[in-house]
DOTI-718430 format. One record per atom (N, C-alpha, C): residue in one letter; x, y, z. Coordinates in steps of 0.05 Angstrom, whole numbers, padded with zeros to 5 digits, always signed. Atoms other than C-alpha are relative to their C-alpha. Example, Ala and Ser with C-alpha at 12.3 -4.5 7.8 and 13.67 -1.06 7.14 Angstrom:
2
A+00018-00024+00000A+00246-00090+00156A+00018+00024+00000S-00016-00024-00001S+00273-00021+00143S-00015+00022+00014
END
This chain:
368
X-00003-00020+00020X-01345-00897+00803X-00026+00006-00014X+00033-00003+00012X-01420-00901+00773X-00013+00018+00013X+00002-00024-00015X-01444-00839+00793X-00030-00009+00014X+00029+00008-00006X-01527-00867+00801X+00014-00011+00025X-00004+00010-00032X-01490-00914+00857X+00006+00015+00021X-00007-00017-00020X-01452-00862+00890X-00017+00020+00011X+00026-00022-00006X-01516-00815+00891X-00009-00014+00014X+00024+00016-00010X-01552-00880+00920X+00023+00005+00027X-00018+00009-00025X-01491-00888+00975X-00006+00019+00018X-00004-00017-00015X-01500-00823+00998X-00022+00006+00025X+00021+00007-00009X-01571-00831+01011X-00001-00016+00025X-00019+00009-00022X-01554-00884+01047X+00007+00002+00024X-00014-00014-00020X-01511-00860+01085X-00010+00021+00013X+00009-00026-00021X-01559-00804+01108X-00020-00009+00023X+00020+00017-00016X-01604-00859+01148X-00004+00015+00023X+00007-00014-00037X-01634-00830+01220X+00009-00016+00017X+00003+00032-00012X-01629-00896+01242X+00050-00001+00023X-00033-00013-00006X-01540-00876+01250X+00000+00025+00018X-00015-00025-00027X-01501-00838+01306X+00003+00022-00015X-00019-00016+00004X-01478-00777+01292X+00034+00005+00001X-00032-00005-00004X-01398-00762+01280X+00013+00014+00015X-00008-00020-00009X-01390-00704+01319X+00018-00013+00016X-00016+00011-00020X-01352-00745+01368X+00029-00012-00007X-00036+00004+00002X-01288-00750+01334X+00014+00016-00004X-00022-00026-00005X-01228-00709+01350X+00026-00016-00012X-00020+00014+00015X-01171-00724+01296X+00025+00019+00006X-00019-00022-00003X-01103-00704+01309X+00023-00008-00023X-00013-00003+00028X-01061-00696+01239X+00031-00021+00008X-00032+00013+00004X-00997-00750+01229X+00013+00014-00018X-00017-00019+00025X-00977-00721+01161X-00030+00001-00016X+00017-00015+00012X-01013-00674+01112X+00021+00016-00022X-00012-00010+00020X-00986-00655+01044X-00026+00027-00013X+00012-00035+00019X-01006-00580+01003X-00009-00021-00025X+00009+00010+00027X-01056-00599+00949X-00016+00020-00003X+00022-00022+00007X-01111-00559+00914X-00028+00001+00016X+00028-00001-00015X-01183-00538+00937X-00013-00020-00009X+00026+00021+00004X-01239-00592+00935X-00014+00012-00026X+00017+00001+00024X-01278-00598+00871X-00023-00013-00002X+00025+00023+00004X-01346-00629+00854X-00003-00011-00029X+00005+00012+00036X-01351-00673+00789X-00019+00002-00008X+00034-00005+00009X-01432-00657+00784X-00005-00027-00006X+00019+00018+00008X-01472-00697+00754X+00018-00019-00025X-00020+00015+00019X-01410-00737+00718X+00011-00031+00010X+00002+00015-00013X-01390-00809+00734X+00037-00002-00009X-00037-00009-00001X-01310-00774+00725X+00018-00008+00025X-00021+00003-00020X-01283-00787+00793X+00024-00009+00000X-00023+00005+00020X-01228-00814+00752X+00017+00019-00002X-00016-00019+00009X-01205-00751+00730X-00003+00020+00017X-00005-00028-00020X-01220-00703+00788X+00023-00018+00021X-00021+00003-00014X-01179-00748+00838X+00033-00005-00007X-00037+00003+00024X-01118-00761+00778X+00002+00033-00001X-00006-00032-00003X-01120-00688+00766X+00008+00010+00028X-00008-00010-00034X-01118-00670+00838X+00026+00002+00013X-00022+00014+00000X-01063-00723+00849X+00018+00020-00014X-00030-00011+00016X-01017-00692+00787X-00002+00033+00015X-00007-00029+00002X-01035-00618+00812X+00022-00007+00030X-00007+00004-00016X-01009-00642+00882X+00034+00001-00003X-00036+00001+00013X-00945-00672+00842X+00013+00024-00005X+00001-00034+00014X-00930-00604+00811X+00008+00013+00023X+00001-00025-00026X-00930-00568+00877X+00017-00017+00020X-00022+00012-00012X-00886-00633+00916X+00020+00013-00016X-00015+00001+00026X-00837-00617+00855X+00013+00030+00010X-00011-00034-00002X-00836-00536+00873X-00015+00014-00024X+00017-00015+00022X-00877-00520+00821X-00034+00023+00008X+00022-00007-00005X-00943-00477+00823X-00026-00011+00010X+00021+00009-00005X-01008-00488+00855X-00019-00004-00027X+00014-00013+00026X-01053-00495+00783X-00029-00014+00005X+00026+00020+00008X-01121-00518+00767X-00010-00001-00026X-00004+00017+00023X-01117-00565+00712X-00027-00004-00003X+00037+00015+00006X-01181-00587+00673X+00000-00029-00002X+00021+00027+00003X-01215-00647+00677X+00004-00017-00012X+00013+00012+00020X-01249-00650+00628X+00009-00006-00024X-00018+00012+00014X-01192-00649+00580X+00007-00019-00005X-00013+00022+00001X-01178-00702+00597X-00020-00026-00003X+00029+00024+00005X-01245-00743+00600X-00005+00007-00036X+00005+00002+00026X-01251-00712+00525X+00016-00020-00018X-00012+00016+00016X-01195-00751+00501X-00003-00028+00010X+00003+00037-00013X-01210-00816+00546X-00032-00007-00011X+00035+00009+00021X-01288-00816+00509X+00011+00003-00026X-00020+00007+00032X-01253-00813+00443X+00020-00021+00003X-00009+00025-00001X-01204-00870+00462X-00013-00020+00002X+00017+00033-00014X-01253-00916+00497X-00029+00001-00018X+00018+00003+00020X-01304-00903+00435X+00014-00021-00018X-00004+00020+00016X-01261-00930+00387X+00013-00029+00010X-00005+00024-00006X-01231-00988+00431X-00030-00010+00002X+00034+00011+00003X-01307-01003+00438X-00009-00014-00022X+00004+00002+00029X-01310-01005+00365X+00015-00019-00010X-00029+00018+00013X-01244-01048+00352X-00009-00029+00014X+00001+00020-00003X-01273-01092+00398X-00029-00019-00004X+00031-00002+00008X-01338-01101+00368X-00019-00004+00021X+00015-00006-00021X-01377-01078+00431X+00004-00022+00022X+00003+00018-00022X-01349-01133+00475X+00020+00019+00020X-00018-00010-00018X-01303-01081+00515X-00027+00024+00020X+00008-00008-00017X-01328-01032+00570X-00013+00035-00015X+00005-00027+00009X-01362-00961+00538X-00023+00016+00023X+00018-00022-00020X-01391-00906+00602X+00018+00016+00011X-00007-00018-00011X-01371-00854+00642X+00033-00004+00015X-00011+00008-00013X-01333-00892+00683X+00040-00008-00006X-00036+00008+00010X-01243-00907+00685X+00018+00004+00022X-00016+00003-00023X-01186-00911+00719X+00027+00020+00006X-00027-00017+00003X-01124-00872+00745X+00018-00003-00019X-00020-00009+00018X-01081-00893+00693X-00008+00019-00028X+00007-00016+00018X-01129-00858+00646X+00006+00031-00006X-00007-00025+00001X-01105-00794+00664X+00024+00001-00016X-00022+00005+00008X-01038-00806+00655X+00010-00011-00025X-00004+00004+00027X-01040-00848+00597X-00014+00026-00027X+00008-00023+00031X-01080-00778+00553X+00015+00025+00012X-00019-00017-00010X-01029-00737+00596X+00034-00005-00021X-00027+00021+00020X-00966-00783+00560X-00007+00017-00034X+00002-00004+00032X-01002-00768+00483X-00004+00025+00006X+00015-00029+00006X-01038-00700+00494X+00008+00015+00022X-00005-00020-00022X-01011-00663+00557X-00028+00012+00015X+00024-00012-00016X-01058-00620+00603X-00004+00026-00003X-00004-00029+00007X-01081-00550+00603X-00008+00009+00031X+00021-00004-00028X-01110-00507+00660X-00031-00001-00005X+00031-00007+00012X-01183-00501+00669X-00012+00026-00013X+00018-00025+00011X-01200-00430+00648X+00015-00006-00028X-00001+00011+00039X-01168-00467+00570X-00025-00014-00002X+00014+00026+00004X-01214-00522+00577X-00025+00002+00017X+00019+00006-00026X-01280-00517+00621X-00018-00022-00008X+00016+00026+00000X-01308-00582+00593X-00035+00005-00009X+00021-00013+00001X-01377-00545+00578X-00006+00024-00019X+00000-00021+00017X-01408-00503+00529X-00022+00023+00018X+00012-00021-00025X-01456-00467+00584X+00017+00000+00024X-00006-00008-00023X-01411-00448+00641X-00011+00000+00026X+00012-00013-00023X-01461-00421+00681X-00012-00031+00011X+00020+00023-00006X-01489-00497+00694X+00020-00017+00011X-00016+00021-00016X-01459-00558+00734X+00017-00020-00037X-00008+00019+00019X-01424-00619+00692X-00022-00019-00001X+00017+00031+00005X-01474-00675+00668X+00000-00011-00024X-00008+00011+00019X-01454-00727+00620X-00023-00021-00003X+00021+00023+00007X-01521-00764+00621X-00004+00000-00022X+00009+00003+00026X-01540-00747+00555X+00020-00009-00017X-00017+00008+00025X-01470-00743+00521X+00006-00029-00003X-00010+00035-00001X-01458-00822+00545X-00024-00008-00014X+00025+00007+00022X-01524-00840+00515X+00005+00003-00019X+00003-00002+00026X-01515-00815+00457X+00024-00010-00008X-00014+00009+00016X-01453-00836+00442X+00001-00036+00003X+00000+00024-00011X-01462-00897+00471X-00019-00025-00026X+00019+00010+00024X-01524-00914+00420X+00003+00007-00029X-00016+00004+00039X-01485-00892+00352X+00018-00015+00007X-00016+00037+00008X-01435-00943+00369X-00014-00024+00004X+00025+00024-00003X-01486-00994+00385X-00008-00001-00028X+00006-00001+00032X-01519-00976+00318X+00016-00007-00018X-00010+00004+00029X-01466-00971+00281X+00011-00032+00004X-00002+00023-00006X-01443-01038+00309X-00020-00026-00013X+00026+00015-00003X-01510-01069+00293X+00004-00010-00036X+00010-00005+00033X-01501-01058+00210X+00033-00028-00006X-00014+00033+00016X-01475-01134+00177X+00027+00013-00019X-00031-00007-00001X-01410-01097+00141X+00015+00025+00017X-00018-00027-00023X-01384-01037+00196X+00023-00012-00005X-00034-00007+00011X-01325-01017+00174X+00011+00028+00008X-00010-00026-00012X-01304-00953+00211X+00022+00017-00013X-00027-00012+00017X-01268-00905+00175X+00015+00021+00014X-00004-00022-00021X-01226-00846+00194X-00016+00016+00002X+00012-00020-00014X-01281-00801+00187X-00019-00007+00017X+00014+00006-00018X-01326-00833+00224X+00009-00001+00035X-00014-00002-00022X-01287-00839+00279X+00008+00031+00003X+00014-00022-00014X-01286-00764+00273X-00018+00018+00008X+00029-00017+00000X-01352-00747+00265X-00007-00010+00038X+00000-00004-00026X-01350-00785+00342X+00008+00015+00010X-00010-00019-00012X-01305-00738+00365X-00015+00014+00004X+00011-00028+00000X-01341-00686+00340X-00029+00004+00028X+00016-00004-00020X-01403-00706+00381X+00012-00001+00032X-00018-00006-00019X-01361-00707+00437X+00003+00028+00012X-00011-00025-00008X-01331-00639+00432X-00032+00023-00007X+00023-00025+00003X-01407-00608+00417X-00014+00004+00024X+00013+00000-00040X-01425-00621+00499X+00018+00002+00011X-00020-00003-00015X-01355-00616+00518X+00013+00027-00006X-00013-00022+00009X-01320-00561+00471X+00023-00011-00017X-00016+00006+00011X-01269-00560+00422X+00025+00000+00024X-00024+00003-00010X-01205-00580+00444X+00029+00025-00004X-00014-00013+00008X-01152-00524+00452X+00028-00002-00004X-00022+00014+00005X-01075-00536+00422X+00017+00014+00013X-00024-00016-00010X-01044-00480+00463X-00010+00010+00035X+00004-00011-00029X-01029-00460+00533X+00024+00027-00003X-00019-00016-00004X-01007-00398+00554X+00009+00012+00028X-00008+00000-00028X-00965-00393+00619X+00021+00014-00001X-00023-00020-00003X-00912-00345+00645X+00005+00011-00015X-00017-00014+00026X-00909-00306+00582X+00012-00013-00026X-00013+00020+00018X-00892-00368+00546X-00033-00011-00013X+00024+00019+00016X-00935-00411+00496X+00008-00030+00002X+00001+00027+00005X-00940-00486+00504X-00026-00012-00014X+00016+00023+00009X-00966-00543+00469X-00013-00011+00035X+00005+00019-00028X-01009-00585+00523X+00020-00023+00007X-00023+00013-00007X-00955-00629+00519X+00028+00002+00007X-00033-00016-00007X-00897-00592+00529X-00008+00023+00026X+00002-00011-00023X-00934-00551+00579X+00001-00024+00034X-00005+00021-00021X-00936-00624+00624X+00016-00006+00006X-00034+00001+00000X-00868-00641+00610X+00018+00025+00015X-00013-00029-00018X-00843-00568+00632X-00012-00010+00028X+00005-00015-00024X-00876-00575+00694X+00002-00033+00013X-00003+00021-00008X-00851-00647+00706X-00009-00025-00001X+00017+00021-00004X-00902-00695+00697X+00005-00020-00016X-00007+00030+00026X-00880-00770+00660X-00012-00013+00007X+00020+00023-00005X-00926-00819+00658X+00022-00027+00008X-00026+00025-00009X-00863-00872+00673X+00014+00014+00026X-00004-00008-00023X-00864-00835+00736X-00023-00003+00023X+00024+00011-00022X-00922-00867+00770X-00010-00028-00013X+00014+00030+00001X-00946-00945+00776X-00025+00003+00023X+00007+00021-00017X-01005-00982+00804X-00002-00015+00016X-00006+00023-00018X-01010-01027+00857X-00029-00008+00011X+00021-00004-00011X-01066-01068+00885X+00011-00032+00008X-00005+00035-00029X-01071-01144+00931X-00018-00012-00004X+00015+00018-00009X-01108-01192+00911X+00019-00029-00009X-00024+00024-00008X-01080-01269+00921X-00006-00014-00027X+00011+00014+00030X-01109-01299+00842X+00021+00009-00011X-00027-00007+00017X-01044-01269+00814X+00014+00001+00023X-00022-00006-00016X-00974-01270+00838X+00004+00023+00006X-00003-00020-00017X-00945-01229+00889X+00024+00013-00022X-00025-00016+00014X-00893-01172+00862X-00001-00001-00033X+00003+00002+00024X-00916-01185+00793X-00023+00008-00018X+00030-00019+00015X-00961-01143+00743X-00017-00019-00012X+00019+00014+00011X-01025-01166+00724X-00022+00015-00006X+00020-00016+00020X-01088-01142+00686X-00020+00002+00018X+00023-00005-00023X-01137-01124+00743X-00028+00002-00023X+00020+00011+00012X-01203-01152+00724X-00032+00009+00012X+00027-00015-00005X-01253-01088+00735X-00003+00006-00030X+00014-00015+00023X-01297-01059+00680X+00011+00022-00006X-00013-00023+00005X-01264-00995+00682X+00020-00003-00016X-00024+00000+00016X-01200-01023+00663X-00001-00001-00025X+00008+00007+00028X-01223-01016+00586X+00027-00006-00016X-00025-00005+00022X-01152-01002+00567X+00016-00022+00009X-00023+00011-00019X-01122-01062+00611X+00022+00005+00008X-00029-00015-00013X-01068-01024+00639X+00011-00026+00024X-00010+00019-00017X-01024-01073+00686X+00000+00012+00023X-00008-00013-00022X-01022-01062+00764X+00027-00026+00016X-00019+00023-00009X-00966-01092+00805X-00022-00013+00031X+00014+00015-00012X-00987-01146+00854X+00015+00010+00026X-00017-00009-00021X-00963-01127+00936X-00026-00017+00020X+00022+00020-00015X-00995-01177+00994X-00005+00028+00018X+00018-00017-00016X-01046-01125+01033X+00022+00013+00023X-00017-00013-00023X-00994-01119+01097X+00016+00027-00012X-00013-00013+00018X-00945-01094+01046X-00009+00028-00017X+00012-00016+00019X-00986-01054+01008X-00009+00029+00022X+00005-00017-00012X-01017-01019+01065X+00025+00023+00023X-00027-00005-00010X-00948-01003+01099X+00007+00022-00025X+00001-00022+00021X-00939-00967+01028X-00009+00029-00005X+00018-00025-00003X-00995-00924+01033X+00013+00021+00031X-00002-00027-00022X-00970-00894+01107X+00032+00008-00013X-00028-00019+00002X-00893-00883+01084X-00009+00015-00033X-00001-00032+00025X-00916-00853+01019X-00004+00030+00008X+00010-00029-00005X-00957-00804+01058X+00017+00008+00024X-00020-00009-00018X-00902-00797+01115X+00029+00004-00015X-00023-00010+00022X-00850-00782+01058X-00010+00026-00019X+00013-00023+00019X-00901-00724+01034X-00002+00001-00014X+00009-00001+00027X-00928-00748+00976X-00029-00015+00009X+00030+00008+00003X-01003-00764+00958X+00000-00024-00018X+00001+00017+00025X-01030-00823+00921X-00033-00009-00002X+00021+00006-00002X-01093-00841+00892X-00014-00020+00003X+00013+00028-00001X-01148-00892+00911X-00024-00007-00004X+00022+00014+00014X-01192-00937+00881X-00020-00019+00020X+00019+00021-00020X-01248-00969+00922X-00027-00011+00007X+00023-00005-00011X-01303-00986+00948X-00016+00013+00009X+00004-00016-00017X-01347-00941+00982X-00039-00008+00002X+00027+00010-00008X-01419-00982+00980X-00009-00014+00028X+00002+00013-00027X-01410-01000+01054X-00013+00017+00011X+00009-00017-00025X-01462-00975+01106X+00013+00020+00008X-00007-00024-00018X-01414-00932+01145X+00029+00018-00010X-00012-00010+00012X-01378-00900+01088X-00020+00023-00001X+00012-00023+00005X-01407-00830+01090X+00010+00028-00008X-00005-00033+00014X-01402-00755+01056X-00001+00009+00022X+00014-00023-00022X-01448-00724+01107X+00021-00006+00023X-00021+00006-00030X-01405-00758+01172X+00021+00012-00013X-00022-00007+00008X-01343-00739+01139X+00015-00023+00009X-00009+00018-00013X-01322-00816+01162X-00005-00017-00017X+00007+00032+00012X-01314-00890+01135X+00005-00017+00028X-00020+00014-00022X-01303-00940+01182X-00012-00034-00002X+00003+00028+00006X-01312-01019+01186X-00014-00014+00023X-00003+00002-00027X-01342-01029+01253X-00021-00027-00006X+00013+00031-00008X-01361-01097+01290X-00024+00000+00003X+00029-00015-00018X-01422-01064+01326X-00016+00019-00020X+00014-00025+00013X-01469-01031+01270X-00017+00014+00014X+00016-00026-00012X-01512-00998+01321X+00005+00017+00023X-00014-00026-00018X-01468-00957+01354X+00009+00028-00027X-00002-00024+00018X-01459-00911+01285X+00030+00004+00006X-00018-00009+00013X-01414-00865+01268X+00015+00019+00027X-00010+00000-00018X-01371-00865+01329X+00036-00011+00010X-00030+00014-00002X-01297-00877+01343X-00008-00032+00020X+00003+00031-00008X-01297-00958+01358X+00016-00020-00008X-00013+00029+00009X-01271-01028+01350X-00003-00007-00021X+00013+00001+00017X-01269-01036+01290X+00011-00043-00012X+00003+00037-00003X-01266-01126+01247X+00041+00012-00020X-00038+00013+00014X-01190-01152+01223X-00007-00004-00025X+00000+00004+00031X-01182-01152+01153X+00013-00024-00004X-00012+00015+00007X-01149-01211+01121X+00006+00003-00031X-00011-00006+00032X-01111-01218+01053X-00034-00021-00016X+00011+00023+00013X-01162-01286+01046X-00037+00012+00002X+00028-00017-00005X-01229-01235+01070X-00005+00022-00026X+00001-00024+00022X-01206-01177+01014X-00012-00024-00029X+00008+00021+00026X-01204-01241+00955X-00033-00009+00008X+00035+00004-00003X-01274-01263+00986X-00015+00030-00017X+00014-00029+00016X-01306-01183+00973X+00000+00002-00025X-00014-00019+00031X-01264-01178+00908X-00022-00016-00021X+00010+00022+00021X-01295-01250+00876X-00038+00002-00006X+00039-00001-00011X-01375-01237+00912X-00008+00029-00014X+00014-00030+00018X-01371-01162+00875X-00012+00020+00031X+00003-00009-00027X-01374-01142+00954X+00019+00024-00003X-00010-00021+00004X-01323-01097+00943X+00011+00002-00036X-00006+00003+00027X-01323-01068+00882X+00015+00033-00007X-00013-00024+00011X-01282-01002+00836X-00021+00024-00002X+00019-00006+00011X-01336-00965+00847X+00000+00038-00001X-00001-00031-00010X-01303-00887+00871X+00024+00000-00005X-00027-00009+00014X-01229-00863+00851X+00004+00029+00040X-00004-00024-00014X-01210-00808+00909X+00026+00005+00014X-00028+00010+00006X-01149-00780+00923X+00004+00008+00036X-00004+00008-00033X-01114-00793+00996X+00026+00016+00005X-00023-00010-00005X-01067-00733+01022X+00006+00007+00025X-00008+00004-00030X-01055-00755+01092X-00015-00014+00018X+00009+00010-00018X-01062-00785+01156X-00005+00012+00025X-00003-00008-00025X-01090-00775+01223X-00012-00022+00019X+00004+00005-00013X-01107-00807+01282X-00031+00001+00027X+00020-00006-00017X-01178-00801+01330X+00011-00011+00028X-00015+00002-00027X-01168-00799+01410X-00003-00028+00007X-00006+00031-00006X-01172-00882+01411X+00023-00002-00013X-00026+00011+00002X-01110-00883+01380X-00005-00008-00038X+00012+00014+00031X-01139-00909+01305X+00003+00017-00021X-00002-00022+00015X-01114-00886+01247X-00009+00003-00019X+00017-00005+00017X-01142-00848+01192X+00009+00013-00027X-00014-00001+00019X-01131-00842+01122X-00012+00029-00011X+00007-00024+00003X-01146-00757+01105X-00006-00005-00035X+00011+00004+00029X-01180-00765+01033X-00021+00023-00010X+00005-00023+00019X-01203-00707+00984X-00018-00018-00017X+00019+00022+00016X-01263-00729+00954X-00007+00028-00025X+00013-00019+00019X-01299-00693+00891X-00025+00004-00003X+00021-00009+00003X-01364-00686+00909X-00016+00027+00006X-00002-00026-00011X-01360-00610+00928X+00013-00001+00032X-00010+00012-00034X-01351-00594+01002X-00025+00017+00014X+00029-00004-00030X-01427-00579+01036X-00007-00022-00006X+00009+00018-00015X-01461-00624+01076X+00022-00020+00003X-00019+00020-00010X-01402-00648+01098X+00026+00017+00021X-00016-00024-00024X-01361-00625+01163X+00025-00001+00003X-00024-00011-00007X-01296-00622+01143X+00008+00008-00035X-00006-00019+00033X-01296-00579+01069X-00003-00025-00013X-00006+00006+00017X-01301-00637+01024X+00007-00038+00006X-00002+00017-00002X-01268-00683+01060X-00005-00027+00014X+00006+00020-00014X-01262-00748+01093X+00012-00024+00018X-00019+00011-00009X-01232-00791+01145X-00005-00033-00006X+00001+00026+00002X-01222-00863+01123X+00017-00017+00022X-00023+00007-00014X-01205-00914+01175X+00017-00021-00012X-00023+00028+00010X-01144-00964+01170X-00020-00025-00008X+00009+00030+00010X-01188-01026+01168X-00020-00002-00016X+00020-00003+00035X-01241-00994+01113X+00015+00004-00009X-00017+00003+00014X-01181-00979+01076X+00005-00028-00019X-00011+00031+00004X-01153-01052+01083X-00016-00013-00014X+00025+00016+00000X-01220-01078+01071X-00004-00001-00042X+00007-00005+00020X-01235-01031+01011X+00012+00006-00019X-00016-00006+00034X-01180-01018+00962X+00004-00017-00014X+00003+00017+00025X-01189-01042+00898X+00034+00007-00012X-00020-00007+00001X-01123-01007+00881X+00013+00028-00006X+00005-00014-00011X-01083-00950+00885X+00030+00017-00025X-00021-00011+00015X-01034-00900+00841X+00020+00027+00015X-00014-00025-00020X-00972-00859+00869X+00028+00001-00011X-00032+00001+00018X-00898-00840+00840X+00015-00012+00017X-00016+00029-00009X-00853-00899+00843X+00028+00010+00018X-00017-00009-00026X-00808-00847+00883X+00003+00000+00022X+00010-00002-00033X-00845-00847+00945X+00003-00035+00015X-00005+00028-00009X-00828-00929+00953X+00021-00008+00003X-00024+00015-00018X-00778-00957+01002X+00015-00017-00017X-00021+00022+00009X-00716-00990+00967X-00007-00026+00008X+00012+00027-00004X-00744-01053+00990X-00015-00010-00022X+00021+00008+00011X-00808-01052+00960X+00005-00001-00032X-00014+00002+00033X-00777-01027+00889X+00026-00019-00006X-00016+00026+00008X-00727-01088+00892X-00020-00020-00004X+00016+00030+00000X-00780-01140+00899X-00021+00010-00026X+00024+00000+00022X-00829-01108+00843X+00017+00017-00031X-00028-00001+00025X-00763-01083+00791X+00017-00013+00003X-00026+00010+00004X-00721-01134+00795X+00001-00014-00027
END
């Protein structure tokens, strides 16, 4: 999710030294209606373009309209939350760019969503997104003010943060206006279906019990939101009937591996690194290989992107169809990207999707 890494990955990933992709021919399992590809710029949001994505997707499973929701709405109110938890916890909690899928959802729950032409996150338009400066700076008045022997944070202080907030982002607007009607942003979410007690977590690692929520122990998590625990087989069996029941869900992962690439439009896990970016054999995952990555910081939370389908390449290997947000040039399939099954397995940190799309099985063993 650190945008400097993901800039470095890409790099990376553009080595000479690697095959070319051209040589894979995918043929579609399932494929759900979602919105057009987006680029987050120069923002380390991928948080909130693949949660946004995700809910516009929901919206349109549901029967609802195609929309395009802002953002940045939503990153305005998650830098104003994760300021003052910053503050409450006298700078021992997590304060950057960076967060997680439930972040959407949880400033979706208090404050609803708008579209983007309410909200464009930006007081110049005409220019990309870049939050380098605003994280700095807010980053170093809570530092400061942290620094002074009685801090005592009052309410206005806490909204004079805001304020710097909303002077690189924009004020925040209290009305939507859709079909002739006026909503609140929160009553405009609710109308169009969206409950935050209509989507869980899930992620596999073996340090916590199976079927049982626990406080996943990335930096992002500032707000410790709980994920439920599911052993990797399980988990990944989830991911294909969610998307073979035509629903999307989003995921959290890794993506600092060699042969995770933009430009290929491919991830893959392969035994043989110098055969590139080539349909191949790729190594066996294990539940006891993912806890190795998780503990070494080998695989780490480091990209959010959201996953609305599967397909297959002519070996037979299947592929997880993923909507990334880093625009869609220099990359040969609009945007997106084919992830295989065993970089999946390898690399999910964890993963968010409505608790509808899960087999009566799986919702006995993790609600009972």
């Amino acid at each position: 999710m650190n945008l400097v890494k993901s800039l470095v990955l890409v790099v990376i990933c553009m080595s000479p030294l690697l095959v070319s992709a051209q040589d894979f021919k995918f043929k579609s399992l399932a494929e759900a209606k979602v919105t057009p590809v987006k680029s987050q710029d120069r923002t380390g949001t991928c948080w909130a373009y693949s949660t946004i994505s995700f809910i516009e997707a929901e919206i349109m499973k549901m029967g609802g309209p195609a929309l395009n929701l802002s953002e940045m709405f939503i990153v305005k109110h998650a830098y104003d939350a994760k300021a003052k938890q910053y503050v409450l916890l006298h700078g021992m909690g997590n304060f950057s760019q960076g967060g997680q899928a439930h972040d959407v959802t949880n400033v979706i729950d208090q404050f609803g969503f708008v579209p983007e032409e309410d909200y464009y996150g930006k007081i110049d338009t005409s220019k990309m997104h870049n939050h380098s400066e605003l994280a700095s700076v807010m980053k170093v008045m809570l530092d400061d003010f942290m620094e002074q022997k009685n801090a005592s944070p009052s309410a206005t202080w806490y909204s004079n943060i805001s304020s710097v907030s909303a002077n690189y982002l924009g004020e925040l607007p209290d009305q939507v206006q859709f079909n002739k009607r006026t909503y609140s942003p929160v009553e405009f979410a609710k109308a169009l279906g969206i409950e935050k007690d209509n989507y869980i977590e899930l992620s596999s690692y073996n340090h916590h019990p199976f079927y049982k929520l626990f406080d996943l122990e990335v930096p992002d998590n500032w707000s410790h939101d709980r994920y439920y625990n599911l052993p990797i087989d399980e988990l990944m069996k989830v991911m294909k009937e969610t998307l073979e029941a035509g629903y999307t869900f989003v995921w959290d992962g890794d993506v600092s591996e060699k042969f995770f690439s933009h430009k290929e439009g491919v991830a893959l896990l392969p035994i043989d690194d110098s055969l590139g970016f080539v349909p191949q054999k790729e190594q066996e995952v294990s539940q006891e290989g993912r806890q190795e990555a998780f503990y070494s910081w080998q695989a780490t939370d480091d990209h959010l992107m959201h996953i609305v389908g599967m397909a297959k390449d002519q070996n037979g290997t299947v592929y997880f169809k993923t909507k990334n947000s880093w625009g869609n040039k220099k990359n040969p399939y609009e945007g997106y990207l084919y992830m295989s099954e065993a970089y999946v397995r390898m690399n999910t940190v964890a993963i968010m999707l409505n608790k509808a799309s899960l087999s009566k099985e799986v919702s006995k063993k993790l609600f009972k």
